[in-house]
C-alpha positions in Angstrom: -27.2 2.9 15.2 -24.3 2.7 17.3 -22.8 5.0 19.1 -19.3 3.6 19.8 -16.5 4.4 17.6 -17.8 3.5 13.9 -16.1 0.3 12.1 -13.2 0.9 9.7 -13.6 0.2 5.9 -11.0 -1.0 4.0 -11.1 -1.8 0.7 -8.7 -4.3 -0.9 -8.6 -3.9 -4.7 -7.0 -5.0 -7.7 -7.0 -6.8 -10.5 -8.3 -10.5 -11.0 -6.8 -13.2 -9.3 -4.4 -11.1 -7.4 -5.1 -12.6 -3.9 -7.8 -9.9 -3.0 -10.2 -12.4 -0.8 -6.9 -14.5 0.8 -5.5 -11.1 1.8 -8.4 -9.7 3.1 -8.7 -13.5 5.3 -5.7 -12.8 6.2 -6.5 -9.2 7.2 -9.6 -10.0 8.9 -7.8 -12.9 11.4 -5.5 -9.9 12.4 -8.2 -7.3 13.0 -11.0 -8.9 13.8 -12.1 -7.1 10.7 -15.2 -8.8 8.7 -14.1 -10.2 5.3 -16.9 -9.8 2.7 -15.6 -10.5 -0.5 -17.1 -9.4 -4.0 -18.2 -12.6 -4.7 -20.5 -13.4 -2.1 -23.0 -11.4 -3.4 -22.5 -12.5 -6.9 -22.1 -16.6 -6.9 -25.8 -16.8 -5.4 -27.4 -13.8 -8.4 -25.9 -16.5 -10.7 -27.6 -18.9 -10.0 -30.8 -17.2 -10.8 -29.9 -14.4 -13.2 -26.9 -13.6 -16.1 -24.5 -11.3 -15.0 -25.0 -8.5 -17.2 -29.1 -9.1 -17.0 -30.6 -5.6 -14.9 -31.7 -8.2 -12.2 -28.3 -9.0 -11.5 -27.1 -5.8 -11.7 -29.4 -4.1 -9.3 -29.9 -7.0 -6.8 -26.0 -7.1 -6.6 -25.7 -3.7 -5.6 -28.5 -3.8 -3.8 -27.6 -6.2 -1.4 -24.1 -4.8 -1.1 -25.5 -1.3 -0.3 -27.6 -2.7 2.2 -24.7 -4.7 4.1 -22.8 -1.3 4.0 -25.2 0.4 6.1 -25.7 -1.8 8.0 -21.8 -2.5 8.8 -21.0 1.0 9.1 -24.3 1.5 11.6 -23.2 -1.6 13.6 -20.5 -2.4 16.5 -18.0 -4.3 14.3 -14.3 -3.7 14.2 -14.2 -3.5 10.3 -15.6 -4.3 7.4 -12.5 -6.0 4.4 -14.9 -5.4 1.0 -12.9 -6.4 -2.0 -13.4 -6.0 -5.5 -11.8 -4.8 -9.1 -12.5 -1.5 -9.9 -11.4 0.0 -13.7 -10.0 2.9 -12.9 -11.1 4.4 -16.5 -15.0 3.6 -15.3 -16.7 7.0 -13.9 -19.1 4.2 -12.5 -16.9 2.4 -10.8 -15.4 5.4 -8.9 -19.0 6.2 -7.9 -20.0 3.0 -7.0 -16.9 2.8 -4.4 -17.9 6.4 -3.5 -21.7 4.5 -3.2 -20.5 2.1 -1.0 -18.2 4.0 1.6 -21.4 6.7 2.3 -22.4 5.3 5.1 -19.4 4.7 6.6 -18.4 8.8 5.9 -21.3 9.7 7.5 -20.4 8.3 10.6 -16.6 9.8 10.4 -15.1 6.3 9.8 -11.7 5.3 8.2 -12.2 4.4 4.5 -9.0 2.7 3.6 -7.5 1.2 0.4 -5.1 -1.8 -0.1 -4.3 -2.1 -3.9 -2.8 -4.8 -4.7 -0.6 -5.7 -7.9 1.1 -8.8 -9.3 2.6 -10.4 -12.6 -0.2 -11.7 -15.0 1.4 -14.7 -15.0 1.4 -15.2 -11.4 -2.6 -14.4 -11.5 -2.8 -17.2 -14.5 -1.6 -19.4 -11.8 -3.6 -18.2 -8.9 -6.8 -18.2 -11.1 -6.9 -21.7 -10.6 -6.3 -21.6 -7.0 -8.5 -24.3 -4.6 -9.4 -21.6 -2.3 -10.8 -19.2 -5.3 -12.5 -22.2 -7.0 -14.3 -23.2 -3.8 -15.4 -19.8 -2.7 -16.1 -18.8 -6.3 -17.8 -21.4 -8.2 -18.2 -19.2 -11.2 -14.4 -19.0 -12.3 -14.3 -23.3 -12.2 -14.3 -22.7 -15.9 -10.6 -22.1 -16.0 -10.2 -21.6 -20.0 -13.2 -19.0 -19.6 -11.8 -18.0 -16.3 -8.3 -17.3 -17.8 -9.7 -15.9 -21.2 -11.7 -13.3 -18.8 -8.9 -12.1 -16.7 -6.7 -11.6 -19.8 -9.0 -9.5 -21.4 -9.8 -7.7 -18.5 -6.5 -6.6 -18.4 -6.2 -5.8 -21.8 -9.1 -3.4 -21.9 -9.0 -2.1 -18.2 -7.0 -0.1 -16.1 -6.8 -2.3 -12.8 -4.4 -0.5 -11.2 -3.9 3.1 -10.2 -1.5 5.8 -10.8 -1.9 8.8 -9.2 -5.6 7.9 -8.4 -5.4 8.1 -4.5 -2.7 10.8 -4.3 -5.8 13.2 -2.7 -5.7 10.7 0.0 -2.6 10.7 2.0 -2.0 8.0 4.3 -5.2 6.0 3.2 -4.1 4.3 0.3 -1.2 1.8 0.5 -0.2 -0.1 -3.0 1.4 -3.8 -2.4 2.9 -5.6 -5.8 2.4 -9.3 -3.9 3.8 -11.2 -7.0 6.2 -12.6 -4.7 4.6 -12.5 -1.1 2.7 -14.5 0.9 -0.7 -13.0 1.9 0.3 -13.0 5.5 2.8 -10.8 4.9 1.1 -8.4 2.4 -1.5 -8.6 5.7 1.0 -7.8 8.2 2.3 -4.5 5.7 -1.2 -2.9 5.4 -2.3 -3.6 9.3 1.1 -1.8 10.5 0.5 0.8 7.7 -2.8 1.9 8.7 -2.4 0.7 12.7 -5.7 -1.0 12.4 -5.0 -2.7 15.8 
């Protein structure tokens, strides 16, 4: 383990297709930060196991907890994790909880960036070259768009008074109508990561 000053954790969250993993790039250029976005863990479980199979589901998290110790015990900068969290889901709550352990346990900054935009910007981002070529599972753009729909429709993707317990560690950005570099350039002033 190292015993320099312990790398930051941000987490950039929000609902489907609202620029999560460009922002987080975009982050990650400015910081030096590590972008590891949700899906790199999942588009490789796909190829060998369904989603919502239990080898899917404990692989996935099993990999991810294992790159969170190991990031939080290591001499990066920061580590930009993003993913959709239903704020209605105990789980999900504890699996965010889950994930930022090890990086508590060494004092470190655990950070959020919630990000929020118009559905019908999202429609049109859904099918975004970028996405599709880091995310070869949402190529299926009538499934793709049917998903993200009803995710919205039966989750609560966005907060409300969710982070008010954490002053000065949360920082909400509706990007319908901003450019990921500048949603980037708001949460690195914000929380002075450089």
């Amino acid at each position: 383990m190292s015993d320099s000053t312990p790398p930051t954790l941000l987490f950039v969250i929000g609902p489907a297709a609202v620029g999560k993993m460009t922002v987080g790039g975009a982050i990650a250029e400015r910081t030096g930060f590590k972008l590891f976005h949700n899906h790199l863990t999942i588009e490789p479980l796909l190829r060998l196991f369904p989603y919502e199979s239990p080898q899917f589901q404990r692989l996935n998290h099993d990999f991810r907890e294992q790159i969170f110790a190991e990031a939080a015990a290591s001499d990066l900068p920061g580590l930009v994790f993003t993913l959709v969290w239903d704020f209605d889901d105990p789980d999900d709550a504890a699996l965010v909880e889950r994930y930022a352990a090890p990086f508590r346990a060494r004092g470190a900054r655990v950070l959020f960036l919630e990000l929020s935009a118009d559905q019908s910007v999202r429609l049109e981002r859904n099918a975004g070259e970028t996405r599709l070529a880091e995310k070869a599972s949402k190529r299926d753009l009538e499934w793709s768009n049917a998903n993200l729909v009803g995710m919205d429709g039966t989750m609560r993707l966005n907060s409300v008074d969710d982070f008010a317990h954490l002053p000065g560690a949360h920082l909400l950005v509706d990007n319908t109508r901003l450019e990921p570099d500048e949603v980037a350039r708001r949460a690195v002033e914000h929380f002075e990561l450089v």
